[in-house]
N, C-alpha and C positions, 0 to 999 in steps of 0.2 A: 792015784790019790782018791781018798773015800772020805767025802766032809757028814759030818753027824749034824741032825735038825733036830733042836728039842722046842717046844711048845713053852713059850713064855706062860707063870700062873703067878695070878695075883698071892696077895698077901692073906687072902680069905681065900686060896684055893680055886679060885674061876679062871677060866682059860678063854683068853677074848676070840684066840683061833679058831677052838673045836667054835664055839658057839657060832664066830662067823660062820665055817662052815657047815652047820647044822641049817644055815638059812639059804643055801645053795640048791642049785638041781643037781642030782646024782652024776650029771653027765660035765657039769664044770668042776665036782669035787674030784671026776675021774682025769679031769686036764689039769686041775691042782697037783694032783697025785703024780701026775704025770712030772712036771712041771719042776714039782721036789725033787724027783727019783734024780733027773737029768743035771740040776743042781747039785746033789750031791756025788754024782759018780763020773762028770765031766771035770777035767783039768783047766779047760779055760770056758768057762759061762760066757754065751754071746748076752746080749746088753736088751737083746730082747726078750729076753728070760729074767734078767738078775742085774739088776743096776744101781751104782752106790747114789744114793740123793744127793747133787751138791746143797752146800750151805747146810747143812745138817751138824749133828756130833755124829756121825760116820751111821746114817742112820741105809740100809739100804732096802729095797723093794724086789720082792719077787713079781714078776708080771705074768700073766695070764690073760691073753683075749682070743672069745668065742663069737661070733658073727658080730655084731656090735657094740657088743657087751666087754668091758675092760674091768676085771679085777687088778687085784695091789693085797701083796701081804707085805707090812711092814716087819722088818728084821735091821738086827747084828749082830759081828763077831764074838763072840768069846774066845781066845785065842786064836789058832791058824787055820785050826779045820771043823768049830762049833756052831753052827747058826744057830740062834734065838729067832725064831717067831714071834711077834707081839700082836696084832690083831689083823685084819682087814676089811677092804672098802670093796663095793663097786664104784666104779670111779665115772663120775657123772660131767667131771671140768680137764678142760687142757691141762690145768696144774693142778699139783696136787693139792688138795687142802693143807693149810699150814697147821689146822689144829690136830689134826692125825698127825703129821709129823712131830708136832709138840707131844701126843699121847706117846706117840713110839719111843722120844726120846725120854720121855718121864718112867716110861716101862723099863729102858737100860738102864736110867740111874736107880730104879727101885731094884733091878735084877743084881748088878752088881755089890748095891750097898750092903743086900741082902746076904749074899754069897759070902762078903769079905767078912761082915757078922758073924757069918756059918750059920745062917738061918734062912 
């Protein structure tokens, strides 16, 4: 099974992902990369990579940590095997911020509304 990752882009064209990680060190965007790759071409995603947020609209999070350092890309499905990416954090609190999960979930309903428009 081979899942496709595409890059959530605003309604004006800006992509909150590249830009997140345009602010990273080369050496976390290469554990990103990594991180995606395994996401995409593993069958069962352990939960330390790839975990659904509860209390969400099915909102879920890619994980990534490097010595004490904890990233978070917010994502979701589009059918069985598309991930959307919508932005991400470094992640500074036990939980996650609610208002990042509020953007993520505003990011889906913009992605889909957009889509079922065909725009």
């Amino acid at each position: 099974m081979k899942r496709e990752i595409e890059f959530y882009e605003t309604i004006s064209g800006s992509c909150p992902v590249s830009e997140f990680l345009e602010t990273l060190d080369i050496n976390v965007v290469q554990k990103i990369s990594w991180t995606l790759k395994l996401i995409k071409e593993t069958y069962i995603v352990p939960k330390t990579y790839f975990k659904k947020l509860e209390n969400t609209d099915d909102i879920w999070e890619v994980r990534v940590k490097i010595s004490s350092n904890i990233y978070r890309i917010f994502s979701f499905w589009d059918d069985n095997n598309l991930i959307i990416l919508t932005h991400g954090i470094v992640k500074k609190t036990q939980k996650t911020p609610k208002k990042e999960i509020k953007l993520a979930e505003s990011y889906k309903n913009d992605y889909f509304r957009r889509k079922k428009n065909g725009s």
